[in-house]
Backbone as CSV, one residue per row, in Angstrom:
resi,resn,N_x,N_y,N_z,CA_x,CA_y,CA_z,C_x,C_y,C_z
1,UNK,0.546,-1.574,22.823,-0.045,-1.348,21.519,1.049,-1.518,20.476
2,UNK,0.656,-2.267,19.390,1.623,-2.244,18.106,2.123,-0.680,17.948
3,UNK,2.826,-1.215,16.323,3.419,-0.119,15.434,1.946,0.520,14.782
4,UNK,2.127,1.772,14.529,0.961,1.948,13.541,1.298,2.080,12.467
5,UNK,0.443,1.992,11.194,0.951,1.828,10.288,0.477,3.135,9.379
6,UNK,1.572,3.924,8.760,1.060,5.506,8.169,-0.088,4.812,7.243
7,UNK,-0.033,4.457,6.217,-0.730,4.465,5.157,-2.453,3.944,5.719
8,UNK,-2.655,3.456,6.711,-3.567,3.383,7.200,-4.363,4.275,7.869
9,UNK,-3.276,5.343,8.929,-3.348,6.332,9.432,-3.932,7.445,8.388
10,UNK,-3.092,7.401,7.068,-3.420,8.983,6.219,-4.693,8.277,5.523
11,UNK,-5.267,6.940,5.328,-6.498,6.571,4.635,-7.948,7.062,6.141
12,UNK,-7.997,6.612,7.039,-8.470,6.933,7.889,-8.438,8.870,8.449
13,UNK,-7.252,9.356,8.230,-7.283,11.280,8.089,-8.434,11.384,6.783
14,UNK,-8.048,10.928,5.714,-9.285,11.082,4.847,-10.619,10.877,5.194
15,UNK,-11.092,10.069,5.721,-12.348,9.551,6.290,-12.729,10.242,7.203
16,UNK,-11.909,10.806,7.980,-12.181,11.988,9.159,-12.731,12.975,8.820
17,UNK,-11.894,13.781,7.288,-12.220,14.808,6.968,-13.471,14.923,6.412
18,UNK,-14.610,14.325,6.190,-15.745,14.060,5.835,-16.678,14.319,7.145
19,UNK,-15.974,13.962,7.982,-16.986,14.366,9.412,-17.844,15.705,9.638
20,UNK,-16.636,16.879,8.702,-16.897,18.471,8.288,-17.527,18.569,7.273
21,UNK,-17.153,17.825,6.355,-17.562,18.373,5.461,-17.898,17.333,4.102
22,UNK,-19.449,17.719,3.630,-20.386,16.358,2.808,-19.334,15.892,1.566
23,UNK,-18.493,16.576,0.877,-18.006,16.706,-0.315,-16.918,17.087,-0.162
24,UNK,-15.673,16.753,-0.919,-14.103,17.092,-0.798,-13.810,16.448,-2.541
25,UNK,-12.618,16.958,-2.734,-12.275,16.561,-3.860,-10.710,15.898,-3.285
26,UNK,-9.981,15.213,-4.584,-8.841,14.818,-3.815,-7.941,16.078,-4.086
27,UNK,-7.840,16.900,-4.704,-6.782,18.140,-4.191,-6.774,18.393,-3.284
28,UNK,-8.326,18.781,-2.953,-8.516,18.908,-0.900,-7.850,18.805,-0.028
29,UNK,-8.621,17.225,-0.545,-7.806,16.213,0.704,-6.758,16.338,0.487
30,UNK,-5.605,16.422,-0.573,-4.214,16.515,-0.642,-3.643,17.615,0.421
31,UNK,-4.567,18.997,-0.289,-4.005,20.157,0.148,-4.043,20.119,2.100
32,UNK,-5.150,19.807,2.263,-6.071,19.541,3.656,-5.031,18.816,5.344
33,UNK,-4.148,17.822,4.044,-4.087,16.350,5.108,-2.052,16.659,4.715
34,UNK,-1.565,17.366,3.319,-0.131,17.769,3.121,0.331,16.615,2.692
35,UNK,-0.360,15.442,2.126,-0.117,14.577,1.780,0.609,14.874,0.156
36,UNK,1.872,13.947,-0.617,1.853,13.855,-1.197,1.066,13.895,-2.649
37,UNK,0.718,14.139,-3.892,-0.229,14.320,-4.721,-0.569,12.918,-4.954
38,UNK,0.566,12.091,-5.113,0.244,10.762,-5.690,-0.553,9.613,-4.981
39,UNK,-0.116,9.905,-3.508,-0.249,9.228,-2.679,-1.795,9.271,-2.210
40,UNK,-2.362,10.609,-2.076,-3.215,11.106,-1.915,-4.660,10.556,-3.197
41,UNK,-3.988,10.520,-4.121,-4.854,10.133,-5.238,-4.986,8.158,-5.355
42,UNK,-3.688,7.635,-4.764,-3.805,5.860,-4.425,-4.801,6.311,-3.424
43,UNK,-4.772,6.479,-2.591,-5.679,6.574,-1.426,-7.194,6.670,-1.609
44,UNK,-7.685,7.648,-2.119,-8.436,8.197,-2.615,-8.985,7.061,-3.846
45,UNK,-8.540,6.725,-4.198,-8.555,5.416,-5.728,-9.021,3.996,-4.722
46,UNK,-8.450,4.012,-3.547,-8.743,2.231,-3.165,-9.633,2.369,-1.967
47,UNK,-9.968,3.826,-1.341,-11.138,4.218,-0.022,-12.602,3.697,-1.286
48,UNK,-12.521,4.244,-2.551,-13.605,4.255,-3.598,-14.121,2.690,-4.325
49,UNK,-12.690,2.225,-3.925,-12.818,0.799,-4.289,-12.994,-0.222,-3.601
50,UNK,-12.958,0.420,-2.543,-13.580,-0.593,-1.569,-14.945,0.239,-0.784
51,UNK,-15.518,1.209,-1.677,-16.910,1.616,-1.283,-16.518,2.520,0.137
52,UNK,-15.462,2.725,0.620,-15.400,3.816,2.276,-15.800,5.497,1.339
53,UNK,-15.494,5.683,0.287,-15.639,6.617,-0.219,-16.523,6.794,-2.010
54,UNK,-17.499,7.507,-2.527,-18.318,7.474,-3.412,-18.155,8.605,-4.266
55,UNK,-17.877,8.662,-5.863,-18.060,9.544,-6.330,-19.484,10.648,-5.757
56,UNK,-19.530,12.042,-6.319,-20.416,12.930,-5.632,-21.051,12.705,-7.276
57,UNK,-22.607,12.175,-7.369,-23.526,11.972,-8.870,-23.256,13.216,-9.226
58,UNK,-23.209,13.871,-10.635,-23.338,14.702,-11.356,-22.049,16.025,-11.270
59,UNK,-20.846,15.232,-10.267,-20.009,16.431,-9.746,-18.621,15.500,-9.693
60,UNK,-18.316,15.880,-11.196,-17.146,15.007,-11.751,-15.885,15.499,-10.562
61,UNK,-14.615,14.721,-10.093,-13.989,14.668,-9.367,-14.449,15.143,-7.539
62,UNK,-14.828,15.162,-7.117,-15.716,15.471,-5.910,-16.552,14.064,-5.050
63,UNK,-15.793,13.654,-4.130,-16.321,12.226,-3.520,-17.089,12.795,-1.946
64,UNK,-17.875,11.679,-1.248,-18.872,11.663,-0.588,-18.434,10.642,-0.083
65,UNK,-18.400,10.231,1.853,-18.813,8.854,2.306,-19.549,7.887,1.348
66,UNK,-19.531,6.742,1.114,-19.696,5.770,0.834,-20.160,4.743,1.548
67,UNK,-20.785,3.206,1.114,-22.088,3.153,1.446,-21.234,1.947,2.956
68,UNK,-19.843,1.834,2.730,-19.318,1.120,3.595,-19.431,1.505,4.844
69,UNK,-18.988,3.143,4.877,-18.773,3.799,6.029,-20.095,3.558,6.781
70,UNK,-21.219,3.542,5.701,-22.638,3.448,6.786,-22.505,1.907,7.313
71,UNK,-22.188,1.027,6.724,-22.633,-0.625,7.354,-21.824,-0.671,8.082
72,UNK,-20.460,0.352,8.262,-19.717,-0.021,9.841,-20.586,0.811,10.809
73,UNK,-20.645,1.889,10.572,-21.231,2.678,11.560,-22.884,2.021,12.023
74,UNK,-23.515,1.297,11.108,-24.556,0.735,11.620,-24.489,-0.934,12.427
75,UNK,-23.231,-1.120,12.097,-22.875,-2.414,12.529,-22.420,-1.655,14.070
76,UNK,-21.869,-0.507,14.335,-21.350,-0.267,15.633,-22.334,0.011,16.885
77,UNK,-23.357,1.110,15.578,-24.683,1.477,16.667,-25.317,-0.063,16.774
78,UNK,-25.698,-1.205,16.017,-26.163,-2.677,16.704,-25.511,-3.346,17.879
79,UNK,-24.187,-2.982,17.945,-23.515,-3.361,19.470,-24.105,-2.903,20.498
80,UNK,-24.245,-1.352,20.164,-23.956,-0.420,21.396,-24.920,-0.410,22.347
81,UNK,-24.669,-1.066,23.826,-25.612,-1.510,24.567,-26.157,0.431,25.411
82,UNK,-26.242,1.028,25.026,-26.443,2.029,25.448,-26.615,2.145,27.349
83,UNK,-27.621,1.068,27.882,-27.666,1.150,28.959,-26.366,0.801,30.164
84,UNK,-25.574,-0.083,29.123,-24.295,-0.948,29.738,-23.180,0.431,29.900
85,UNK,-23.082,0.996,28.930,-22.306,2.378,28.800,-22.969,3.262,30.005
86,UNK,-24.225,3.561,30.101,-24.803,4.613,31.085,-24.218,4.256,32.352
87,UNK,-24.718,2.811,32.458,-23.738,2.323,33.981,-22.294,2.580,34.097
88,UNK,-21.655,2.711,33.173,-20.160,2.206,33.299,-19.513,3.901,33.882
89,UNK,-20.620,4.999,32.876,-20.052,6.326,32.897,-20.838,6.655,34.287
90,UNK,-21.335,6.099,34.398,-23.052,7.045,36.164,-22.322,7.347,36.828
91,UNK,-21.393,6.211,37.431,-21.213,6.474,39.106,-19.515,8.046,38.895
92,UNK,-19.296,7.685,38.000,-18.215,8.843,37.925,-18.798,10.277,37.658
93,UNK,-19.948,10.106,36.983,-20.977,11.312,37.120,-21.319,11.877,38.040
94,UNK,-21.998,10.895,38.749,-22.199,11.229,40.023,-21.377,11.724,40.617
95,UNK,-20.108,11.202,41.020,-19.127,11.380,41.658,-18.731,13.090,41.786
96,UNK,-18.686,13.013,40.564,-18.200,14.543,39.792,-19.324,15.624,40.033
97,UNK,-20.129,15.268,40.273,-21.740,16.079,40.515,-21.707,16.089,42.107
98,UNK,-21.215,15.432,42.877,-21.490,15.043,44.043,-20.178,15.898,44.618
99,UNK,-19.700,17.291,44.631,-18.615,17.927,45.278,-19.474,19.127,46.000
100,UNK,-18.222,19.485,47.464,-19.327,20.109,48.112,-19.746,21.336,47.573
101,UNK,-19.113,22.047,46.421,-19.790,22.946,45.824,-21.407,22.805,45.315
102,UNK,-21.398,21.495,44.717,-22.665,21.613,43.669,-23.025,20.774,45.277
103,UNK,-23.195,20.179,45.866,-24.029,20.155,47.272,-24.689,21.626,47.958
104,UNK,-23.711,22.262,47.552,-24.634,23.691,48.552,-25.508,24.274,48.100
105,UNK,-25.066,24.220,46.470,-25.322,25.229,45.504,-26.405,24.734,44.890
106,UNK,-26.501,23.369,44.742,-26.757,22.460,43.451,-26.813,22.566,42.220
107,UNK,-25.731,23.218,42.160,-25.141,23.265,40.491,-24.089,23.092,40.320
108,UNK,-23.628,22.749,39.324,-22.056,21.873,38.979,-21.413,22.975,38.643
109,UNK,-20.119,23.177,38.891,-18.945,24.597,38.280,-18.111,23.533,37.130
110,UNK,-18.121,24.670,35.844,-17.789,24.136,34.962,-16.134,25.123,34.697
């Protein structure tokens, strides 16, 4: 695997932090992620400009996913062969289901 590259890394920590929570402001995220103030606010300035991130309507400084994040995420669920995945994960399921505990018992120990 390559180098990674931070500034990509701390734009993507931003995008994460939305997973929790609908609304963040960039202090937040500053305070949130220990990022620099400035840096935090470029970031925050070019996620918006390229649509990964959306002002929140009527809630001056306060951003929301954006309409990008949905056309990747809907571009990912159009791949996702769901049944091709079921196969790939089954037989290790099985596998894992198939110990002589959950044989006697028939229940899996977690």
């Amino acid at each position: 695997m390559g180098r990674i590259v931070p500034a990509l890394a701390r734009a993507l920590d931003i995008l994460e932090l939305f997973i929790d929570d609908e609304s963040l402001s960039t202090p937040e995220i500053v305070a949130r992620l220990g990022l620099p103030r400035t840096s935090g606010h470029e970031l925050v300035s070019t996620l918006v400009a390229r649509s990964y991130l959306a002002p929140v309507p009527g809630v001056p400084g306060r951003f929301r996913l954006g309409v990008r994040t949905f056309q990747l995420g809907s571009a990912y669920a159009a791949q996702l062969d769901l049944a091709r995945e079921g196969r790939c994960c089954c037989p290790a399921c099985r596998r894992r289901r198939s110990t002589p505990a959950t044989r006697a018992t028939g229940r899996s120990r977690r």
